[in-house]
N, C-alpha and C positions, 0 to 999 in steps of 0.2 A: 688345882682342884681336880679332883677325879669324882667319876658317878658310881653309884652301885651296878648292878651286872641287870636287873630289872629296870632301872633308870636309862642304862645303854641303849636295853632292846625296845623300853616306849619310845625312845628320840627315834633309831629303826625304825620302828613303825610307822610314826609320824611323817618322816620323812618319804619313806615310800610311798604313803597315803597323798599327801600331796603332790609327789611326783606323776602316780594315780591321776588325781584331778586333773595337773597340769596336762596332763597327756591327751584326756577324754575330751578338753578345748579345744588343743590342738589341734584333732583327729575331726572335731567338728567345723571347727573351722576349716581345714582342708577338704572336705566334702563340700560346705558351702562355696569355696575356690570353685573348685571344678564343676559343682552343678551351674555358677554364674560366668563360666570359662566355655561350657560345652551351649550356652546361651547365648553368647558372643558376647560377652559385659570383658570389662577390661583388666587391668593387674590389679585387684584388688582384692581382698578378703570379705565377699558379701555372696550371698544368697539371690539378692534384687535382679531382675533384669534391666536391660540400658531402656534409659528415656524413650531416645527412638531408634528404630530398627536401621543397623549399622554394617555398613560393610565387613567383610567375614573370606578368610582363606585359610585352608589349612597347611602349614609348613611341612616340611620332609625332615625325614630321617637328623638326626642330627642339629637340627636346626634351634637356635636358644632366644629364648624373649629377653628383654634389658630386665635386671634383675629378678633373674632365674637360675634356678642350680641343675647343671647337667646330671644325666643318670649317673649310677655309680660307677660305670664301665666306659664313661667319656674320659678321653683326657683332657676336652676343657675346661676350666675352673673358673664359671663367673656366678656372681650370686642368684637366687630365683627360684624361677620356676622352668623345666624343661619340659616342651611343644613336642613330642612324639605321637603319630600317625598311624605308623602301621604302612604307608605309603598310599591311605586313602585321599582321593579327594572329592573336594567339596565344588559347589557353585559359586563362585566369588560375586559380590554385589557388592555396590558401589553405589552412597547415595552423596558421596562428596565431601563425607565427614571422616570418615577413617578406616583403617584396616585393622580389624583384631582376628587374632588367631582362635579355630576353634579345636578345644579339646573333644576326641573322639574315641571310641574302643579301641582298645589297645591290648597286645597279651604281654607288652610290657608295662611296667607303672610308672606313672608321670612320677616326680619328687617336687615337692614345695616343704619348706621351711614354715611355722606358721610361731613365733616367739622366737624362743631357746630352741623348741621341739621339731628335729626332722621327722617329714611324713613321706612313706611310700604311697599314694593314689591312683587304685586298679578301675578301669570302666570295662565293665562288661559288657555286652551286648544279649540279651534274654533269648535271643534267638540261636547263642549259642548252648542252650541247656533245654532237657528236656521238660515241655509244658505238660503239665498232669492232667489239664483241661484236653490234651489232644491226647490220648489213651483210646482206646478202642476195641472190638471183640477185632477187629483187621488188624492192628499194626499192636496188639499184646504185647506178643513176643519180643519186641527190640528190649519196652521195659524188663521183663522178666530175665531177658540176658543184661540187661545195664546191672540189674541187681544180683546175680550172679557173678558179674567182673566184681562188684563191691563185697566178694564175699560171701552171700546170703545164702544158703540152701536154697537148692532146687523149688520145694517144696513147699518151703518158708514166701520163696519170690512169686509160686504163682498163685499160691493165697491174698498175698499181700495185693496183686495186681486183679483175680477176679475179685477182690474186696473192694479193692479203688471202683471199679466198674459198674457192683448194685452201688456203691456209696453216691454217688451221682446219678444212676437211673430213676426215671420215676415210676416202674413198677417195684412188685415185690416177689419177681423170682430169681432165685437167686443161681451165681452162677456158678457151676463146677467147686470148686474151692474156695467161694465167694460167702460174706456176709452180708442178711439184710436187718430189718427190723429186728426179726425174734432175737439173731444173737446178742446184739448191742442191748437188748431191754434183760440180757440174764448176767449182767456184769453186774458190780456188786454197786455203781454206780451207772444208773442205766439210762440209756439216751437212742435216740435214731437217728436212723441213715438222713443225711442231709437231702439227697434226694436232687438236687444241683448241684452246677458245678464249683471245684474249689474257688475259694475267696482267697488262700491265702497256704500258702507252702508248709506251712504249721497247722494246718488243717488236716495233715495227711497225719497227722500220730492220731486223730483220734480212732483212723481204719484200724481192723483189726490184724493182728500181729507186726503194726508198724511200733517198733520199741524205739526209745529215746535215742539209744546207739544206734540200729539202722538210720536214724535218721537225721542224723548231726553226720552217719556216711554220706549222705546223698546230697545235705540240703543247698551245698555250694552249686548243684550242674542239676538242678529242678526247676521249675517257675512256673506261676501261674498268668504271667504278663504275656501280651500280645495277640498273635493269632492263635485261635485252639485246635492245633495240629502240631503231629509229627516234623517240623520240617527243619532244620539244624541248618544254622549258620555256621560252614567247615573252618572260618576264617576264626572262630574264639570258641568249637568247640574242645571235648578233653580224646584222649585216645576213646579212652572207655564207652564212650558215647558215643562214636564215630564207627568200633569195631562192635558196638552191637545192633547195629543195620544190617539186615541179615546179606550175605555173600560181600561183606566187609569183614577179613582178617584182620589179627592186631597188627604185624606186618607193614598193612597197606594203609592201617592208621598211622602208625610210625610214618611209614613214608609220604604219607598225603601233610602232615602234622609238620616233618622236615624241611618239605617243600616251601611251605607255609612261610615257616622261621627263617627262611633264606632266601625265597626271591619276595617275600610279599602278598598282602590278599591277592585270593582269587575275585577279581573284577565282573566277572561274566560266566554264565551259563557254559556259553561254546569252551572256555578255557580251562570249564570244569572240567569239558567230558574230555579234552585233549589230553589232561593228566589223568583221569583214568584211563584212557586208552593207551597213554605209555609204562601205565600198573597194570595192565591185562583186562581191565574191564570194558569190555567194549560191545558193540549193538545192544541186544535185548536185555546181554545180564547189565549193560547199563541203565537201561529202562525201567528196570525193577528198581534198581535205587534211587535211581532220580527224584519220585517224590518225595524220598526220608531228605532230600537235602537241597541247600538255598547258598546265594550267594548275599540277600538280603537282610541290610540290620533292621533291626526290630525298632520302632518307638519307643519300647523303654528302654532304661539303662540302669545297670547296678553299679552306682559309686562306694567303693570302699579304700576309706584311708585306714594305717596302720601306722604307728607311732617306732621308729625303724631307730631313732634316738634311746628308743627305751630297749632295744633291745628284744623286739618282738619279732619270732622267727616266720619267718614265711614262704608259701612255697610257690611256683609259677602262677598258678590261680588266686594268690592273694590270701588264700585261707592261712588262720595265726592258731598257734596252740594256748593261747591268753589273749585278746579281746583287741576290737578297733569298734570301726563306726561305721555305719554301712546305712545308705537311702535307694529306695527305686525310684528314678526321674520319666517322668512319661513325657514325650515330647508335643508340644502344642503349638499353635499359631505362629507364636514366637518364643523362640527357646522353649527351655523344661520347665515343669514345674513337679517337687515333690508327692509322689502318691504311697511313699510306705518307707516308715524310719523302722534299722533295726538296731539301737545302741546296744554294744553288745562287751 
């Protein structure tokens, strides 16, 4: 039996399309994994948190839960899901019931299986990216250089940044290269400054001269979660963000970024400033940077799985050039719970 050449490409399509589907479960389900893994719940494929509050450790490097599947660069081979750290730890507690491991930020991705379908699963830490809620007429400038590393004209970035600026103040003067009321009400679809702070990362295209493209540049290392300040978690941030602190080189991003990937987070404040002091940074020009920078995870967390079966390419931060699934988990009482899905 043979098909016509139009019959071929609908089976094609079909088949793609469902593979499509199968992928976008999968991808959700794996976010569900690790939002009820990073809560302490057990090996299972659920979203719920456990019954009652259960003892919790985090394992090291290398370390494999019973069916789990090692990173791609292990040479172990048992089924699963793989327990990677970063070499944080945690408080272990104990109420007589059990130990589960908990999933944590990582700038590698955990891998679970969730069917047929293998998933790569990145968590972020929101403190490693910059908050748009912490912007300021004081600490401008790092944004206007982050936008600049992403390309952006001079000119183009400090528009974009006194724009951010009235866009959240509540008067109406505007600033240097800034937009308030009047501009936004001469667009041919006219609206006003919000006047508070962002709600939400997608909120910054309505500023003006934030275009689509700018901002599918930026939107992976932005956030509007946690504290509303300047202050970067060095342990999961990018160069780009790290070398535009002002009297931060890319250099010394490179080399604080390497450091990172080879012995492990920086634990502590004192530890921070002993590697900058053996990068030249030390007394006062250390003091100037100090408040851009933390050793501190943030309460939320960006989970993003990516469907790595399908063939979806991706780079150290998890970003794909065709689609996954992605939630911000805010942490609570006990474990996370869901505060922003972006199916994508």
């Amino acid at each position: 039996m043979s098909f016509s050449k139009d019959t071929k490409i609908s089976i094609l399509l079909s088949t793609v399309h469902a593979e499509r589907v199968g992928d976008s479960y999968a991808m959700r389900g794996a976010v569900l994994y690790a939002l009820n893994r990073m809560s302490g719940g057990g090996d299972t494929l659920s979203g719920a948190l456990p019954q009652n509050q259960i003892g919790s450790k985090v394992v090291g490097e290398g370390d494999v839960v019973t069916g789990a599947e090692p990173p791609k660069d292990d040479e172990k081979k048992q089924p699963g899901v793989t327990e990677r750290t970063a070499g944080y730890s945690e408080t272990k507690e104990s109420d007589g019931t059990e130990e589960v491991v908990l999933w944590v930020p990582n700038r590698e991705p955990y891998s679970v299986k969730v069917g047929n379908v293998d998933c790569d699963v990145y968590l972020y830490d929101e403190n490693g990216k910059l908050n748009l809620n912490g912007v300021n007429s004081d600490n401008r400038e790092v944004f206007v250089t982050f936008l600049g590393k992403k390309g952006i004209d001079v000119l183009d970035a400090d528009t974009i940044v006194d724009s951010m600026l009235d866009w959240v103040d509540p008067d109406d003067l505007t600033h240097i290269n800034g937009a308030e009321d009047k501009y936004y009400e001469s667009l041919p679809e006219p609206y006003k400054t919000k006047d508070a702070s962002f709600s939400s990362i997608e909120e910054l295209m309505l500023v003006r001269d934030v275009t689509p493209e700018i901002f599918e540049s930026i939107r992976d290392e932005i956030t509007v979660y946690g504290d509303n300040q300047i202050a970067i978690n060095v342990n999961f941030t990018s160069k780009e963000i790290i070398s535009s602190i002002p009297g931060l080189s890319d250099g010394i991003a490179d080399d604080l970024i390497s450091y990172i990937g080879e012995s492990g987070p920086i634990k502590e404040v004192d530890d921070l400033r002993d590697l900058f002091w053996s990068l030249g940074i030390i007394g006062d020009s250390f003091e100037k940077i100090r408040p851009y920078l933390t050793v501190d995870q943030s309460s939320f967390v960006t989970i993003r799985a990516i469907a790595t079966s399908s063939n979806q390419r991706t780079n150290n931060q998890g970003s794909s050039n065709d689609y996954g699934y992605r939630i911000i988990a805010g942490k609570r009482d006990v474990g996370f719970e869901i505060v922003a899905v972006f199916p994508e």
